[in-house]
Backbone as a printed PyTorch tensor [residue, N CA C, xyz], in Angstrom:
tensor([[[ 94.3610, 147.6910, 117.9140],
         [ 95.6450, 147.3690, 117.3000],
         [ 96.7210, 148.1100, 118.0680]],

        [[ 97.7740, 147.6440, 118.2530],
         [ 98.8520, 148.5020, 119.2860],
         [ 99.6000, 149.1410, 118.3740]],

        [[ 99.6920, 150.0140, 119.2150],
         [100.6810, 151.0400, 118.0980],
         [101.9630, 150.5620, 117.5550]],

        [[103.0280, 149.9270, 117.8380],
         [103.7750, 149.3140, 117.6630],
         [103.7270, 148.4090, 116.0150]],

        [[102.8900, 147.8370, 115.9600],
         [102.3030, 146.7980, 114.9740],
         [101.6330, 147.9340, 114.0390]],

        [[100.8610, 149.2930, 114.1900],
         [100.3820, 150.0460, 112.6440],
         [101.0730, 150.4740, 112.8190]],

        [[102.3400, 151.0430, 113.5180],
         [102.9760, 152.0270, 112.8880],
         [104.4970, 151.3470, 112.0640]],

        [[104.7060, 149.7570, 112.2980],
         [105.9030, 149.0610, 111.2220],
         [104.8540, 148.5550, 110.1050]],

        [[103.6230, 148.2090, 110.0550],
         [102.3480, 148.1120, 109.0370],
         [102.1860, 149.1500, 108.1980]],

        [[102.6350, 150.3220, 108.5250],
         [102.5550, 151.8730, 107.7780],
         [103.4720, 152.0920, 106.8850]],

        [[104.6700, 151.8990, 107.5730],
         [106.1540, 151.4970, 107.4210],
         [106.6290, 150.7370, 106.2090]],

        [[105.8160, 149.7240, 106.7750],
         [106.1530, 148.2030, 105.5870],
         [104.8780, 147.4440, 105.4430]],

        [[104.5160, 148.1540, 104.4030],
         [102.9880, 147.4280, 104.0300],
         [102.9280, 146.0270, 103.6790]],

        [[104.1980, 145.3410, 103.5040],
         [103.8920, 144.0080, 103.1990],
         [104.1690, 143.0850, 104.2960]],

        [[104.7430, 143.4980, 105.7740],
         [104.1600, 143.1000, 107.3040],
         [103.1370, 142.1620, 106.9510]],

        [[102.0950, 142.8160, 106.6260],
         [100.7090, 141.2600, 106.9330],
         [101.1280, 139.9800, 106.4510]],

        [[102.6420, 140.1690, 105.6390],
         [102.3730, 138.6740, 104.2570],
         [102.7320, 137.6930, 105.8400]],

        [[103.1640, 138.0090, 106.5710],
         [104.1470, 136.9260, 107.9050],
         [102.7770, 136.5640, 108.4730]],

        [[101.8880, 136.4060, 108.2830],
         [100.5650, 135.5850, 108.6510],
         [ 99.6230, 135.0950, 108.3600]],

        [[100.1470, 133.9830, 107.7250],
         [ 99.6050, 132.0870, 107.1080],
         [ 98.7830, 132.0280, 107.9460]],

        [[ 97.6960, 131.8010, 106.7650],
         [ 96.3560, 130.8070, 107.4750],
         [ 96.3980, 128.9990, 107.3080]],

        [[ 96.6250, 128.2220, 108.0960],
         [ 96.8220, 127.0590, 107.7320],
         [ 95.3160, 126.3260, 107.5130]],

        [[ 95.1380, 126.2670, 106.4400],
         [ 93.9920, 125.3590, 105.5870],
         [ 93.5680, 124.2470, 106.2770]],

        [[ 92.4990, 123.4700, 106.3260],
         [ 92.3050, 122.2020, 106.8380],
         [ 91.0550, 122.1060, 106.1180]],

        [[ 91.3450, 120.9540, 105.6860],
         [ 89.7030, 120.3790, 104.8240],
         [ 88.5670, 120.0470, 105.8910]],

        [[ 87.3900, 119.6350, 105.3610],
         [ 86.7340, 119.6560, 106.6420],
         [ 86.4300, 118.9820, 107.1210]],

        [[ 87.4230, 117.9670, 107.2450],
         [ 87.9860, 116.9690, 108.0940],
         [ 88.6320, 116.9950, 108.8210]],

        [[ 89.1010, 118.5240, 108.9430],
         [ 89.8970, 119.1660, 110.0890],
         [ 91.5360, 118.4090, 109.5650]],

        [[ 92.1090, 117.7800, 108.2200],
         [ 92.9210, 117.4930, 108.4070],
         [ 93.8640, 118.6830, 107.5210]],

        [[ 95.0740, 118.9040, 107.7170],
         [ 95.3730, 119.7990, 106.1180],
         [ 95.6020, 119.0850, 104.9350]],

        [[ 95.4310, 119.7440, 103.9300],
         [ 95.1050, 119.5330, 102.6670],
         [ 96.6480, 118.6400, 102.4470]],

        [[ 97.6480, 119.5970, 102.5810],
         [ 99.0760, 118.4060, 102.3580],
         [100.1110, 119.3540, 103.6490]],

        [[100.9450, 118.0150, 103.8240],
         [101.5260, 118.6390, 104.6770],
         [103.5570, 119.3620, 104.0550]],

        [[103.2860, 118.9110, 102.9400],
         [104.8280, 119.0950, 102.3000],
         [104.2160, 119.7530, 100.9500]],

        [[104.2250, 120.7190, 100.6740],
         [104.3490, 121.8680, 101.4650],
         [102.9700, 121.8810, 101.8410]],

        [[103.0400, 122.6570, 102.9250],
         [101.8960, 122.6690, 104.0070],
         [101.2070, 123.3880, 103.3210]],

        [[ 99.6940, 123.3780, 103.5900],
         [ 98.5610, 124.1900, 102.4850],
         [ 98.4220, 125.4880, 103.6190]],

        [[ 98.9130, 126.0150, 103.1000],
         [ 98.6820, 127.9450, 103.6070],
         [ 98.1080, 128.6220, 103.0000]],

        [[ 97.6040, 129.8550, 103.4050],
         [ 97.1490, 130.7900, 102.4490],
         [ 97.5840, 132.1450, 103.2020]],

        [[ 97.8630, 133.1770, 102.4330],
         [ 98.1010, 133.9280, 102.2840],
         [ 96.4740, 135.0010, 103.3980]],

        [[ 96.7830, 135.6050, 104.6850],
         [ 95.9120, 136.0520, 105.4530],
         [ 95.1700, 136.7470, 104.1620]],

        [[ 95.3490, 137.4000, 103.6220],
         [ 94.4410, 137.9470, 102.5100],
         [ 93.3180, 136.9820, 101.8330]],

        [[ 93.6740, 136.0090, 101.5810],
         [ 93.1040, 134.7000, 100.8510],
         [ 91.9180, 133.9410, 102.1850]],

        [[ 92.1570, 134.3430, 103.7020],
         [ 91.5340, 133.4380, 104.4280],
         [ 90.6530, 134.2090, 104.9790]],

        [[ 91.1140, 135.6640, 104.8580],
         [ 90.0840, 136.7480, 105.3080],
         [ 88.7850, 136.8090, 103.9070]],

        [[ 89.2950, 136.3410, 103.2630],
         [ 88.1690, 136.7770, 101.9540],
         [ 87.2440, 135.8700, 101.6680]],

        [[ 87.7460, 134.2240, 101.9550],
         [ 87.1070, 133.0350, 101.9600],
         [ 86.1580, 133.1190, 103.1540]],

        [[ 86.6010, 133.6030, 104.6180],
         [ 85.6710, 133.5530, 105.5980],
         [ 84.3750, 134.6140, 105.7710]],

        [[ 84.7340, 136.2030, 104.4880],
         [ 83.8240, 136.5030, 104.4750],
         [ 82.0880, 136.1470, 103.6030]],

        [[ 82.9590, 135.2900, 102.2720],
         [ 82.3870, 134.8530, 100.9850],
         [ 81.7700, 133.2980, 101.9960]],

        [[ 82.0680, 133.2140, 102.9220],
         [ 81.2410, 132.0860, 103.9930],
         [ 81.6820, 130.7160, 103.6620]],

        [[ 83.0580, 130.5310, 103.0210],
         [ 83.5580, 129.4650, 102.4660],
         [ 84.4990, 128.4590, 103.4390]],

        [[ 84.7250, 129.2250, 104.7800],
         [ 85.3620, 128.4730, 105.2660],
         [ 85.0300, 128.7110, 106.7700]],

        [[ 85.2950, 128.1670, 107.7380],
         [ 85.2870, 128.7360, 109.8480],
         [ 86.2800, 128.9350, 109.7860]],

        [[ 86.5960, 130.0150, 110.8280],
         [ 87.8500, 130.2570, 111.3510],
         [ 87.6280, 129.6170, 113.1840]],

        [[ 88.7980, 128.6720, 113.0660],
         [ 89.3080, 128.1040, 114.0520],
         [ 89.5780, 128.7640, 115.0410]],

        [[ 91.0390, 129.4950, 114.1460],
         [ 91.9600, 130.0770, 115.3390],
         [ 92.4790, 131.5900, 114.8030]],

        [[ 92.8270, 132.1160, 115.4060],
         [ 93.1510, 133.7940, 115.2120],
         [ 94.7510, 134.2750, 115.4470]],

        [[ 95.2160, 134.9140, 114.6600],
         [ 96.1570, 135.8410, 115.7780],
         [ 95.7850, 136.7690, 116.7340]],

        [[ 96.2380, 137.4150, 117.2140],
         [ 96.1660, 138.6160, 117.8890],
         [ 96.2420, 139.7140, 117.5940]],

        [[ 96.4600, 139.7990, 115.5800],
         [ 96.3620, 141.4730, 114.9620],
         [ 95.1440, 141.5350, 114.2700]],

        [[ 94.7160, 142.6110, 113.8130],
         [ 93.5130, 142.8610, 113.6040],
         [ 93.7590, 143.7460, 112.1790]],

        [[ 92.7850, 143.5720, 110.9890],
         [ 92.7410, 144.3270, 110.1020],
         [ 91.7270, 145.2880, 109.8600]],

        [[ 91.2440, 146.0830, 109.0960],
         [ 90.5550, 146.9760, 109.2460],
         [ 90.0140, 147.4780, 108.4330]],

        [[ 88.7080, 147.6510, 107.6670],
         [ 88.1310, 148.5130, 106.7350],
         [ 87.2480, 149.4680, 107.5680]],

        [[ 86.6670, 150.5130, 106.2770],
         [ 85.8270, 151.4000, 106.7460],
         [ 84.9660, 150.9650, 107.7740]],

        [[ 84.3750, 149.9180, 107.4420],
         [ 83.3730, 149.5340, 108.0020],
         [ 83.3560, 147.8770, 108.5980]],

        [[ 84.4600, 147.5720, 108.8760],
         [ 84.7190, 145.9580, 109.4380],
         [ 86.3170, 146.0200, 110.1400]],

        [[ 85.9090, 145.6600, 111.4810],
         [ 87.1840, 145.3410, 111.9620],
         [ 87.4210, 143.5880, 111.7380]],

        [[ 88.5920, 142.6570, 111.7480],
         [ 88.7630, 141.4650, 112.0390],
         [ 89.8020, 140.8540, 112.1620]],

        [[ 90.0780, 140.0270, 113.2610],
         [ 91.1170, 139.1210, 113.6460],
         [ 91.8820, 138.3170, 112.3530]],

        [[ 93.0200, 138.5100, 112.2930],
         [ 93.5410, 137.5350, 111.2270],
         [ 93.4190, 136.5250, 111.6300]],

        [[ 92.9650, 135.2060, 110.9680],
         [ 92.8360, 133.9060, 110.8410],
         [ 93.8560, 133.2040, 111.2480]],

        [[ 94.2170, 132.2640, 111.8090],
         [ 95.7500, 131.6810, 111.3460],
         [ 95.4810, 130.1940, 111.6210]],

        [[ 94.2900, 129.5490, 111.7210],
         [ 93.4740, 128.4090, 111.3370],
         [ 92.1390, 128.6570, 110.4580]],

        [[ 92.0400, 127.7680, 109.5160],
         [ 90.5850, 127.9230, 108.3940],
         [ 90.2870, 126.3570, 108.2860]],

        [[ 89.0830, 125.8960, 108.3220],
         [ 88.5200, 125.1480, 107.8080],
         [ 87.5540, 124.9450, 106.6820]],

        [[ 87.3950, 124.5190, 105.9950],
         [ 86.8450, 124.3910, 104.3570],
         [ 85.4440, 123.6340, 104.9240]],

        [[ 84.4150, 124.5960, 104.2720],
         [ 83.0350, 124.3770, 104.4410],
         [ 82.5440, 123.0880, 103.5860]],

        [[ 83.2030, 122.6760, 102.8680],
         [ 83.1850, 121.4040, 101.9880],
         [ 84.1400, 121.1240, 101.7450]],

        [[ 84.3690, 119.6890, 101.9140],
         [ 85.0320, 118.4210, 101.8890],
         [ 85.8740, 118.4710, 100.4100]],

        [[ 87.0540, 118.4520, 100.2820],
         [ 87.8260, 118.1850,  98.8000],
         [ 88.3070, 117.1580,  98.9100]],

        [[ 87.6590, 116.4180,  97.8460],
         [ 88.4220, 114.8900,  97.6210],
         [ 90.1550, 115.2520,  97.3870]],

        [[ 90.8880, 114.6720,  98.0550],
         [ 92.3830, 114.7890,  97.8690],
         [ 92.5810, 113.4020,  96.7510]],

        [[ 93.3570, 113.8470,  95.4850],
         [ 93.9790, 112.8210,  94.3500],
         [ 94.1820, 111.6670,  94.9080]],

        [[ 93.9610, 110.3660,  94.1330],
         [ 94.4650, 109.2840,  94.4180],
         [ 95.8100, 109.0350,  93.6370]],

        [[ 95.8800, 109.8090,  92.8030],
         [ 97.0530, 108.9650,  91.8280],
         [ 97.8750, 110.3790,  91.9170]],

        [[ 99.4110, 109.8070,  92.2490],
         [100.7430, 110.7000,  92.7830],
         [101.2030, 111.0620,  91.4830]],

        [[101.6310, 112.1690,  91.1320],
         [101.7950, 112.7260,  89.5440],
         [103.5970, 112.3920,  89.6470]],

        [[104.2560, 111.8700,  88.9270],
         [105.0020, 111.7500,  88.9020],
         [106.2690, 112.7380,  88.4520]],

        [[106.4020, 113.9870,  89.2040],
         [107.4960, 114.5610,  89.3010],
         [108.4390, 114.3850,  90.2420]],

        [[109.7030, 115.4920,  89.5380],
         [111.1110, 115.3390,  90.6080],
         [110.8890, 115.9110,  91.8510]],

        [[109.5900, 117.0170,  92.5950],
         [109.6960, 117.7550,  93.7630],
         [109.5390, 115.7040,  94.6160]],

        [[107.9430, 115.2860,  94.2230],
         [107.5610, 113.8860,  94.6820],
         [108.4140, 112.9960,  94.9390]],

        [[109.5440, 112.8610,  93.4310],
         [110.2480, 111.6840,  94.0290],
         [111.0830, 112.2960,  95.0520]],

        [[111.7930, 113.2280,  95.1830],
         [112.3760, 113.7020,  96.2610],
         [111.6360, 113.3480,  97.4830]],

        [[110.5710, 114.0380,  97.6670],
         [109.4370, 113.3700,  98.8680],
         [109.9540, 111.7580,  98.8490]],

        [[109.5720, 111.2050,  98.0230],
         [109.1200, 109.3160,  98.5610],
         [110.7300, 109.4180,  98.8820]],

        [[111.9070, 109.7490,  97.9440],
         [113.1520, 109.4630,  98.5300],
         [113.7350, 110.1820,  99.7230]],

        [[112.9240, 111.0300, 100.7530],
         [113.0830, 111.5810, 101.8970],
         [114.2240, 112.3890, 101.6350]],

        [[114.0700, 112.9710, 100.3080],
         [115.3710, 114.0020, 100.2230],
         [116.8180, 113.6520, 100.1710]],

        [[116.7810, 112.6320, 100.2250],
         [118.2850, 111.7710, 100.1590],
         [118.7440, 111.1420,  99.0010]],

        [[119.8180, 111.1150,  98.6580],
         [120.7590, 110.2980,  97.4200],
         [120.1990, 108.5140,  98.1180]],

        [[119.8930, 107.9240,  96.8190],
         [119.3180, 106.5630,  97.2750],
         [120.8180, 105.5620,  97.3020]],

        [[121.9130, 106.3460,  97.2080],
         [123.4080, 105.7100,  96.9830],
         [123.9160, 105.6300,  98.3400]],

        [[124.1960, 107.1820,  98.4200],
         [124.9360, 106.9210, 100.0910],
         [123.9050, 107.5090, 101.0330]],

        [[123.0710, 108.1270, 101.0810],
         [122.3320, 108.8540, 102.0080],
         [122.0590, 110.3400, 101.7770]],

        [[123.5190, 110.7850, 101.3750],
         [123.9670, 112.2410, 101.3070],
         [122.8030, 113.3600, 101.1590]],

        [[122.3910, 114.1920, 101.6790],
         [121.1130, 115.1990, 101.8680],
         [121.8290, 116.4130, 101.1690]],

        [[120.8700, 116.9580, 100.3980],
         [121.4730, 118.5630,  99.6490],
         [121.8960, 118.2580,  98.4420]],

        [[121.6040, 119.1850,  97.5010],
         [122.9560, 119.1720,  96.0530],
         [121.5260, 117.5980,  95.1140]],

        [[120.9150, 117.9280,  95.1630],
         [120.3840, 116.0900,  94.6870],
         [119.9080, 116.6650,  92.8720]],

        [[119.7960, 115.4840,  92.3960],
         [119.4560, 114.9980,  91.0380],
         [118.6100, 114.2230,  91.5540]],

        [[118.0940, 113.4420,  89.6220],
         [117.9250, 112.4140,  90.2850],
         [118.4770, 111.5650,  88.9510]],

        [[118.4400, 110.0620,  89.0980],
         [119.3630, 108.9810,  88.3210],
         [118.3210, 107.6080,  87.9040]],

        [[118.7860, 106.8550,  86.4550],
         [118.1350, 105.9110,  86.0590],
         [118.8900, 104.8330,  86.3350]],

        [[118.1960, 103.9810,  87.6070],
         [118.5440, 102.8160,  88.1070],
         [119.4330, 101.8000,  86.5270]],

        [[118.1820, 101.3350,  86.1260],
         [118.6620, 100.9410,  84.7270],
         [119.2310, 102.1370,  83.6110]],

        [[120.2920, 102.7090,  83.1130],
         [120.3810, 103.5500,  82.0700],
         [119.4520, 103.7820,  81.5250]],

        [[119.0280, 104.5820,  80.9740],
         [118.3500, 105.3200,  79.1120],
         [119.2220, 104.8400,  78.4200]],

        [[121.0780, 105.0610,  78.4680],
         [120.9840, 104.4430,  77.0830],
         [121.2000, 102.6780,  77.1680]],

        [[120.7820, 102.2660,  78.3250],
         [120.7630, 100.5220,  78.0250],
         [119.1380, 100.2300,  78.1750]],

        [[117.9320, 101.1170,  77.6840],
         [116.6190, 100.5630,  77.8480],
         [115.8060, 100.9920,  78.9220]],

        [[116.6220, 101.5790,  79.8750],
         [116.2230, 101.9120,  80.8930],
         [115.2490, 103.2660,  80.8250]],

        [[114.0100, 103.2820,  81.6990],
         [112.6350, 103.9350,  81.0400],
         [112.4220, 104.9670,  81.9740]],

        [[111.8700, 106.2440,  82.2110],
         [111.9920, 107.1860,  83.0480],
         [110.6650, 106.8670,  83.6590]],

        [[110.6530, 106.0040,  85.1180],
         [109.5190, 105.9700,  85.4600],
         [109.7240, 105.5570,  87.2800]],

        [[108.4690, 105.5450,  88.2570],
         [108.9460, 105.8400,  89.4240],
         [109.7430, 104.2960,  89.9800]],

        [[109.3970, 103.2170,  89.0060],
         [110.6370, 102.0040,  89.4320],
         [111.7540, 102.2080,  88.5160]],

        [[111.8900, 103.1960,  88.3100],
         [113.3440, 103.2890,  87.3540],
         [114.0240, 104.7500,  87.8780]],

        [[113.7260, 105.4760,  88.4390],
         [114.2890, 106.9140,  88.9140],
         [114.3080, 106.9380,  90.4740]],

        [[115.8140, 107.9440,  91.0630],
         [115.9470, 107.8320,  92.3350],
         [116.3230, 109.3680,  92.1950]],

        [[116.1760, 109.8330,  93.6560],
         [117.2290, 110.5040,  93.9510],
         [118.7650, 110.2160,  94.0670]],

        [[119.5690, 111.1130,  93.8720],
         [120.7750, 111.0560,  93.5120],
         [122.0460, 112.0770,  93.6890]],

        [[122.7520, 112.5090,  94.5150],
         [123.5290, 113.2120,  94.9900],
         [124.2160, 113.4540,  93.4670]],

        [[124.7500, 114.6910,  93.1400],
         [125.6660, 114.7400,  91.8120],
         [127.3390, 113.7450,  92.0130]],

        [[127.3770, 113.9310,  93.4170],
         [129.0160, 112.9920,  93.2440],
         [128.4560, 111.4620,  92.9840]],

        [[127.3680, 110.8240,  93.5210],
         [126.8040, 109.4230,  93.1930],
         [126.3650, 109.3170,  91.3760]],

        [[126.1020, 110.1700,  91.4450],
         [125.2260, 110.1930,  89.9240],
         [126.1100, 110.5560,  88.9070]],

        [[127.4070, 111.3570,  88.8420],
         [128.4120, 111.1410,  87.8600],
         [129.3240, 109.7810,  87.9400]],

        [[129.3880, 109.0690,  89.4300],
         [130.7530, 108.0500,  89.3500],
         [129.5880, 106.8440,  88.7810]],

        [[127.7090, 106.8800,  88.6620],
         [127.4530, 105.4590,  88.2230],
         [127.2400, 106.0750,  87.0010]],

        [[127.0270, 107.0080,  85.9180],
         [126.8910, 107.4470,  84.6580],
         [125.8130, 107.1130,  84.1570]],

        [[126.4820, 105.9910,  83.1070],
         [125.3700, 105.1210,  82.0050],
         [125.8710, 103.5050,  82.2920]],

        [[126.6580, 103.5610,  83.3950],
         [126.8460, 102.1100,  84.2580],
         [125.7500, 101.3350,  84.7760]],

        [[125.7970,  99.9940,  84.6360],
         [124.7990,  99.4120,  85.7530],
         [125.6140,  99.5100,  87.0710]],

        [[124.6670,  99.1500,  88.3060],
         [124.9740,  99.5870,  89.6640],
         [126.0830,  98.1460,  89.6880]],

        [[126.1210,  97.4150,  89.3480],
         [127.0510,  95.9610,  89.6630],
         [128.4380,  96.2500,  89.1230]],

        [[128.0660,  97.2200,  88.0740],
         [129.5690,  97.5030,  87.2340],
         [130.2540,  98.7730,  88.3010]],

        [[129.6250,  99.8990,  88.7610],
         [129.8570, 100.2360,  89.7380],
         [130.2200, 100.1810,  90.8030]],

        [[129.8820,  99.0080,  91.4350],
         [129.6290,  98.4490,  92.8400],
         [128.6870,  99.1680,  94.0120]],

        [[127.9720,  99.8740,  93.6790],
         [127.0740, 100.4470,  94.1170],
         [125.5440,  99.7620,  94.6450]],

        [[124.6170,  99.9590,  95.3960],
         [123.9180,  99.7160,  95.9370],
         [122.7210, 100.1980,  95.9630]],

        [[121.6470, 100.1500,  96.2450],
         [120.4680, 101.2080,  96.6480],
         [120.0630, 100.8530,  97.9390]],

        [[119.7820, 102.1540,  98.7530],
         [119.2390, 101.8200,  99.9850],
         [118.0230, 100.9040,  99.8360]],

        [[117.1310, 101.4480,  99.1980],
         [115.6430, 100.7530,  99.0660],
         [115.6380, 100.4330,  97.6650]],

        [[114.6660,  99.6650,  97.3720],
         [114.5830, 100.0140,  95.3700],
         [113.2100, 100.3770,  95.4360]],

        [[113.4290, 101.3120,  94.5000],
         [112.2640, 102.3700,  94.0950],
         [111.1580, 101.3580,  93.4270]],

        [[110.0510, 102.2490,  93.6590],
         [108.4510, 102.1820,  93.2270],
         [107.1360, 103.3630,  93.4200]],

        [[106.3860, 102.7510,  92.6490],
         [105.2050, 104.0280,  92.9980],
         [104.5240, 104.2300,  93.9250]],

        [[104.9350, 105.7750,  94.9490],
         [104.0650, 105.8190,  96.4670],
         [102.8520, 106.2350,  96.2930]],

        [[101.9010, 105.6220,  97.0810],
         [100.9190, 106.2230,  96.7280],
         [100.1370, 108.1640,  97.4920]],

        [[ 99.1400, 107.6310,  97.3860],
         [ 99.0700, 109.5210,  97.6500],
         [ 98.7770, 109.6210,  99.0450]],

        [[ 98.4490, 108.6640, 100.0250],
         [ 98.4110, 108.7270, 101.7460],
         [100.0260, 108.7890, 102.1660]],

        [[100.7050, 107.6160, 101.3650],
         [102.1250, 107.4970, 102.0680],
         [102.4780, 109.1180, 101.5780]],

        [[102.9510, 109.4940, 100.2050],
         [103.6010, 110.6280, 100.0400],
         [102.9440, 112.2470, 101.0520]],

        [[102.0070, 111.6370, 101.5830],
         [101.7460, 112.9530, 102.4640],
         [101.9910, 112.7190, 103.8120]],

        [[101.7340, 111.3110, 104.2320],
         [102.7370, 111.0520, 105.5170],
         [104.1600, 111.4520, 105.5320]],

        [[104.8940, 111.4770, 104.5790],
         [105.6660, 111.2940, 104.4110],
         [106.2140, 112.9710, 104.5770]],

        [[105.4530, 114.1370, 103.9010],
         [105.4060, 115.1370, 103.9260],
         [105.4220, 115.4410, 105.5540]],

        [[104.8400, 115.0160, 106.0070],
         [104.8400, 115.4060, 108.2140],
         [106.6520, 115.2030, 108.5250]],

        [[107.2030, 114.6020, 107.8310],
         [108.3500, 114.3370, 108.4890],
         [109.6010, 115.7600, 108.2860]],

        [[108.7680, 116.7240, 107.2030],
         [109.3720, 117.8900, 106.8110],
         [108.7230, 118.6830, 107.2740]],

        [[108.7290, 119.2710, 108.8390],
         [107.9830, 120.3280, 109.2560],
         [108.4810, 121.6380, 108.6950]],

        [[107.7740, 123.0020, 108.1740],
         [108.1570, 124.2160, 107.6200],
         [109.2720, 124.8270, 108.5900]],

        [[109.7940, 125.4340, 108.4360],
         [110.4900, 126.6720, 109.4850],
         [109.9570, 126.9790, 110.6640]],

        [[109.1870, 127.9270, 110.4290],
         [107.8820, 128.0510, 111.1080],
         [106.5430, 127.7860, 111.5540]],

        [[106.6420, 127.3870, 112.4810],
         [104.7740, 126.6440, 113.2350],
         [104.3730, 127.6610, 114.0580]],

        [[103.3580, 128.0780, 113.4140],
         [102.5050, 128.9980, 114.7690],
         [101.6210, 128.0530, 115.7760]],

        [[101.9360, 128.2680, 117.2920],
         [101.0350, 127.2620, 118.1050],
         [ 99.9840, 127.4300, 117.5500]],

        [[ 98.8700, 127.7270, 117.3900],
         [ 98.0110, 127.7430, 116.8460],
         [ 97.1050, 126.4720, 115.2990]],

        [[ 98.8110, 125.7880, 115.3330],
         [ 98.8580, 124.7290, 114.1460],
         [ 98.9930, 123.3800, 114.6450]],

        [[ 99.4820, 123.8260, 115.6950],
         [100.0680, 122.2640, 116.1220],
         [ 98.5750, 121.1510, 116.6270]],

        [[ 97.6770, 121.5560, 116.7450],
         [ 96.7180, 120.2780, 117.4410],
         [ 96.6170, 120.1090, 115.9960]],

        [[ 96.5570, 120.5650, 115.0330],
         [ 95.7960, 119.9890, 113.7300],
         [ 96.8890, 119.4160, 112.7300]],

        [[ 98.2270, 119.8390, 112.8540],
         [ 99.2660, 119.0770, 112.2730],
         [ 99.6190, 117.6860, 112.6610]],

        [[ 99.6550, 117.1730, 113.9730],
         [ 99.8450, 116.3800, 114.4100],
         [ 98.4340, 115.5570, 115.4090]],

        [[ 97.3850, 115.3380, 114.5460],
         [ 96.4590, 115.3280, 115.1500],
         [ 95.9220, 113.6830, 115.5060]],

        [[ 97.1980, 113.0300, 115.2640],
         [ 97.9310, 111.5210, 115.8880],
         [ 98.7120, 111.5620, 116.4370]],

        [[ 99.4160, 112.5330, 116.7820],
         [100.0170, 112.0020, 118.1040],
         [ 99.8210, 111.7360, 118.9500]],

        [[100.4080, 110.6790, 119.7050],
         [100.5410, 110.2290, 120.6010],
         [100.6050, 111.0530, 121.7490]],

        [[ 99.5180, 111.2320, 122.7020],
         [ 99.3390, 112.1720, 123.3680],
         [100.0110, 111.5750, 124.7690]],

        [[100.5100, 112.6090, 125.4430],
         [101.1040, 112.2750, 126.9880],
         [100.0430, 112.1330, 128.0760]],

        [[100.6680, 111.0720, 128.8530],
         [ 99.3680, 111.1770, 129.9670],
         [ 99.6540, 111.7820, 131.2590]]])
């Protein structure tokens, strides 16, 4: 271990949290990509000793007990296969997902709600063909209006995504941070250069 790295580790014991193990089922694919399935190096060091998962890929720091030195993880693969859900649970983080984070009015990104195509109070039912995302300046000027009385529009009209699209869909929101170490298995369709 270089001195540099135990002696801000000494310093600031919570240093290790900055090194995500990125999960992959063992299909080598990750579990979801919005938000990306991480674990906490604590969580991937403990799974790989309990024999629950391979380690792929490593950093370059090392942790340490009495009696065990080891590379932090920063790829894991799952020794058994987890069926991933078929049926998309219908919350506001999701519809945000299927609505790519955008007001389904003008586009507008940031600040979002979300809005009943048809009103609640004209019948209108809280469900994924009846709810959008919705910017607050779009979503106070249509109220308890229909969109015609408005003059308003929808980019797309809403429906239920299912659980392949909403995680494709998740790739298009890469985290902050990618450790190389992630990238062959995040993007493990791309279109490779020749």
């Amino acid at each position: 271990m270089d001195g540099d790295f135990r002696t801000s580790f000494v310093r600031e014991p919570n240093n290790l949290r900055h090194f995500p193990a990125l999960v992959l089922n063992a299909d080598y694919r990750p579990l979801s990509y919005y938000p990306l399935s991480l674990w906490p190096w604590q969580e991937a060091v403990k799974a790989a000793f309990l024999d629950r998962v391979d380690i792929v890929a490593e950093y370059d720091h090392v942790v340490r007990s009495p009696s065990t030195e080891i590379r932090i993880p920063s790829v894991v693969v799952l020794k058994d296969y987890i069926q991933l859900q078929k049926r998309v649970a219908f919350t506001r983080f999701n519809l945000f997902l299927r609505d790519e984070f955008r007001c389904q009015y003008c586009g507008a990104k940031g600040d979002l709600t979300f809005d009943h195509v048809v009103p609640r109070a004209r019948g209108g039912v809280t469900s994924w063909e009846n709810v959008v995302a919705a910017c607050s300046r779009c979503n106070l000027k249509k109220g308890s209006k229909s969109l015609g009385q408005v003059g308003m529009a929808l980019r797309r009209p809403p429906r239920q995504p299912g659980a392949e699209e909403l995680r494709n869909q998740g790739r298009k929101f890469p985290p902050n941070h990618l450790h190389e170490t992630w990238l062959d298995f995040l993007y493990w369709d791309a279109e490779l250069d020749a």
